[in-house]
NUSEDREN-470463 format. One record per residue: residue in one letter; x, y, z of N, C-alpha, C in turn. Coordinates in steps of 0.2 Angstrom, whole numbers, plus 5000, padded with zeros to 4 digits. Layout:
BEGIN
AXYZXYZXYZ/...
// end
This chain:
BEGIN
X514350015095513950075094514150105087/X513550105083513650145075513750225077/X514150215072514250305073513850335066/X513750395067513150435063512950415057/X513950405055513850405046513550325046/X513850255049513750205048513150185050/X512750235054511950225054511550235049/X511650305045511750325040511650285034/X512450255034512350205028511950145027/X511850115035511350075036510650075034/X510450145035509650145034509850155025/X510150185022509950175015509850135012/X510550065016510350025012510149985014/X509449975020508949935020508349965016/X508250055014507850075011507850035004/X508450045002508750034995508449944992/X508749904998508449824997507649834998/X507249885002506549885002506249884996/X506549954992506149974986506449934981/X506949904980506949824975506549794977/X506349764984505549714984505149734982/X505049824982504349834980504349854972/X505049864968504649864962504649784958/X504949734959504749674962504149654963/X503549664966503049644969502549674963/X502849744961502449804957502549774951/X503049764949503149754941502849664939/X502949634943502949564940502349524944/X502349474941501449414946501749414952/X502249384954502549394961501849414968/X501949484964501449524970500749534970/X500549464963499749464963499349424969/X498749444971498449384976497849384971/X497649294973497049314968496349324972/X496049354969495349414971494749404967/X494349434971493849424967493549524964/X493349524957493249584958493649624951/X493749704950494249714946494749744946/X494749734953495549774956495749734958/X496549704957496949644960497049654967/X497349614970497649604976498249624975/X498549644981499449644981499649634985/X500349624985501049624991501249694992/X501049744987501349804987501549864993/X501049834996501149885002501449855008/X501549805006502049765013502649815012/X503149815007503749845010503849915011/X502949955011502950005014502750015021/X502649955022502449955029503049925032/X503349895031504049875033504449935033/X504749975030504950025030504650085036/X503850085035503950115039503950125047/X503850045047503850005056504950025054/X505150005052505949995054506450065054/X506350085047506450175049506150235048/X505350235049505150295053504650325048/X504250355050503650375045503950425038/X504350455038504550495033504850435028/X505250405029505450325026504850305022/X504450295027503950245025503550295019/X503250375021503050395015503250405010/X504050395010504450415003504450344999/X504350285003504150205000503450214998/X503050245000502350235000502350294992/X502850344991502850364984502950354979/X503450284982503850264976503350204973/X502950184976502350114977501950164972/X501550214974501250254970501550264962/X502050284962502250294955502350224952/X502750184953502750104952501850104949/X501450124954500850064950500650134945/X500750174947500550254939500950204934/X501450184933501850144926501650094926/X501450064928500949984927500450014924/X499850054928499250064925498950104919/X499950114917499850154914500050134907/X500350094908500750064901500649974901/X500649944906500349894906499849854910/X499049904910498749874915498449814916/X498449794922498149734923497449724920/X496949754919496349774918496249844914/X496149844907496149894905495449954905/X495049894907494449944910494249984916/X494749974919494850014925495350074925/X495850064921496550094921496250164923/X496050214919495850264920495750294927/X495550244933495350284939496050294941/X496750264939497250264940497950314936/X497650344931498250374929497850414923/X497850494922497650524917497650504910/X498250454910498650474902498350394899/X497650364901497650304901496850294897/X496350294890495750324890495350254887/X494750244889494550174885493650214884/X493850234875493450264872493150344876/X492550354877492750424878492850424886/X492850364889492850374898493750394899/X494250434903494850444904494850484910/X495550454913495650504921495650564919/X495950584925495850654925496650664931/X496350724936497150714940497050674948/X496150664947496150624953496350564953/X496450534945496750484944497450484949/X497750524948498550544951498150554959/X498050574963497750584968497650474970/X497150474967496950404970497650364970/X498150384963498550304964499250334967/X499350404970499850394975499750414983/X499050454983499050474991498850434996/X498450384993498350335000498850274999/X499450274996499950234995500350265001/X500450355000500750385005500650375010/X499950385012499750395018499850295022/X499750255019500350195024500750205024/X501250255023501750245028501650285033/X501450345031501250405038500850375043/X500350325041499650275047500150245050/X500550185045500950115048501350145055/X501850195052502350225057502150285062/X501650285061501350335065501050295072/X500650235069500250185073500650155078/X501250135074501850105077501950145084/X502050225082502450245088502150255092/X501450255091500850265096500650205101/X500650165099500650105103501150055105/X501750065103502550065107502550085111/X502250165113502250205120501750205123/X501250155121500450125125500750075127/X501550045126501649975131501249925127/X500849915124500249865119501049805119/X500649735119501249705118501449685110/X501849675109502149665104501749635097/X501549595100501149555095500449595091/X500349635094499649705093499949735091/X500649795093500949845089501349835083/X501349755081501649755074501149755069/X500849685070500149685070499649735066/X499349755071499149825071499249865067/X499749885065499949935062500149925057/X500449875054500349825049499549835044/X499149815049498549815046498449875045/X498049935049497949995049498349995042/X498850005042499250055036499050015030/X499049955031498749925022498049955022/X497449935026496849955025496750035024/X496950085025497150125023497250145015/X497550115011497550115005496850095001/X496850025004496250005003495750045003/X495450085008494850125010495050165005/X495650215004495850275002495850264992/X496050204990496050194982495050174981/X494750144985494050104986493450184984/X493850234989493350284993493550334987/X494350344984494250394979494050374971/X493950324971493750294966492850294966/X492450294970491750304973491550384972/X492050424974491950504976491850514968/X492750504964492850544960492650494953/X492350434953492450414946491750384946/X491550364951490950324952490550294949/X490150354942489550334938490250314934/X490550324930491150314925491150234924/X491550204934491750164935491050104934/X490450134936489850094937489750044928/X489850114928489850094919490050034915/X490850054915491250024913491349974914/X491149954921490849864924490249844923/X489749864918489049844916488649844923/X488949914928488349894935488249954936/X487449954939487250004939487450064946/X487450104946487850164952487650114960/X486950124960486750094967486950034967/X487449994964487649934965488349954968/X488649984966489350024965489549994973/X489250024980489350014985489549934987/X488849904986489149834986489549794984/X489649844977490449804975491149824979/X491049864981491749884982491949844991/X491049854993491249815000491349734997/X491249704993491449634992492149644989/X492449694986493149704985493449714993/X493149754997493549745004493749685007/X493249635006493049575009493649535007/X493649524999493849484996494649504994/X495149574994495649584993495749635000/X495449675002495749735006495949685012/X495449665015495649615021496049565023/X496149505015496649465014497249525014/X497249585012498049625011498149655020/X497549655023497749665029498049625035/X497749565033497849525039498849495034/X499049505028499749495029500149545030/X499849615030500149675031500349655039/X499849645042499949635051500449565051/X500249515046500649455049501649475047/X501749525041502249535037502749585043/X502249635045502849675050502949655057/X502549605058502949565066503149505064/X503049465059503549425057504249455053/X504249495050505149535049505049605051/X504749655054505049685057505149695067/X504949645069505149635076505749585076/X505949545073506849525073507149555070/X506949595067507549645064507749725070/X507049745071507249775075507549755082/X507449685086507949675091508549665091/X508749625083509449645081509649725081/X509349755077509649835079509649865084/X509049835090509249865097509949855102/X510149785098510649755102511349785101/X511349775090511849835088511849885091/X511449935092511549995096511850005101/X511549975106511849925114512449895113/
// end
């Protein structure tokens, strides 16, 4: 049986080894997937979705912020794409197109919001009895797609004609790009979000259940 402190110490330092894979995955090619379109793929939101299936939605949001800030420093100082940067961080300009603060909005709240979805999903169908292989799964995915839709949809609302632009296509096109960006990154990041927290957070947590027991 851990006593309070040792459990304690325990979850920081799985938070602690999380947030080294995620700046990790954020900083270097490691976490690139290749894509089609002008947003890259990533790993990024695996170790927030592991975080927040292992210790608990508040975890997992405080991962999903530190993922946020992580790509605010990439997009900002050295983006992948610097005709895009913009929809990602105010301090970023390519000629007179520049963010603004929804930039700050798009690149940290739906990073957040997987870990709130992931660990929230989790808890919800843990006590729907769902079998195992669906509540990791599942929630796994939800939480990455989640980002996806949320960077996809506040880039559409708040930058759109800008965005259209600076990709030589015209607005009415805008939609079908973005759904062949779901296609071709959001989906591939979903189905390893589902494969990534049943394959390491279901033996981790039976380990932990056991150590409790």
């Amino acid at each position: 049986m851990k006593t309070p402190l040792k459990r304690k110490t325990v979850t920081l330092t799985q938070f602690a080894m999380l947030l080294a894979i995620e700046a990790v995955v954020c900083f270097t090619p490691l976490g690139s997937l290749p894509a089609v379109g002008p947003i890259v793929a990533t790993l990024g939101m695996v170790p927030v979705i592991i975080t927040a299936i292992l210790l608990g939605t508040g975890a997992g949001a405080c991962m999903g912020a530190f993922a946020g800030l992580f790509s605010f420093l990439v997009w900002t100082f050295t983006p992948p794409n610097p005709l895009v940067a913009f929809v990602f961080t105010p301090f970023y300009m390519l000629g007179a197109t520049h963010g603004n603060v929804w930039s700050l909005v798009i690149c940290f709240v739906p990073r957040i919001l997987v870990g709130v979805v992931a660990g929230a999903c989790f808890k919800l169908f843990t006590r729907l009895n769902w079998k195992s292989g669906v509540v990791y799964g599942l929630s796994g995915a939800l939480g990455s797609l989640v980002n996806t839709l949320g960077v996809l949809g506040g880039i559409y609302v708040f930058f759109g004609h800008n965005y259209a632009t600076v990709l030589g296509k015209g607005f009415n096109l805008l939609l079908g790009l973005i759904g062949l960006t779901i296609l071709t990154s959001g989906i591939p990041e979903a189905i390893i979000g589902g494969v990534a927290a049943y394959a390491v957070c279901r033996p981790i947590q039976k380990n932990m259940k056991h150590d409790i027991g």
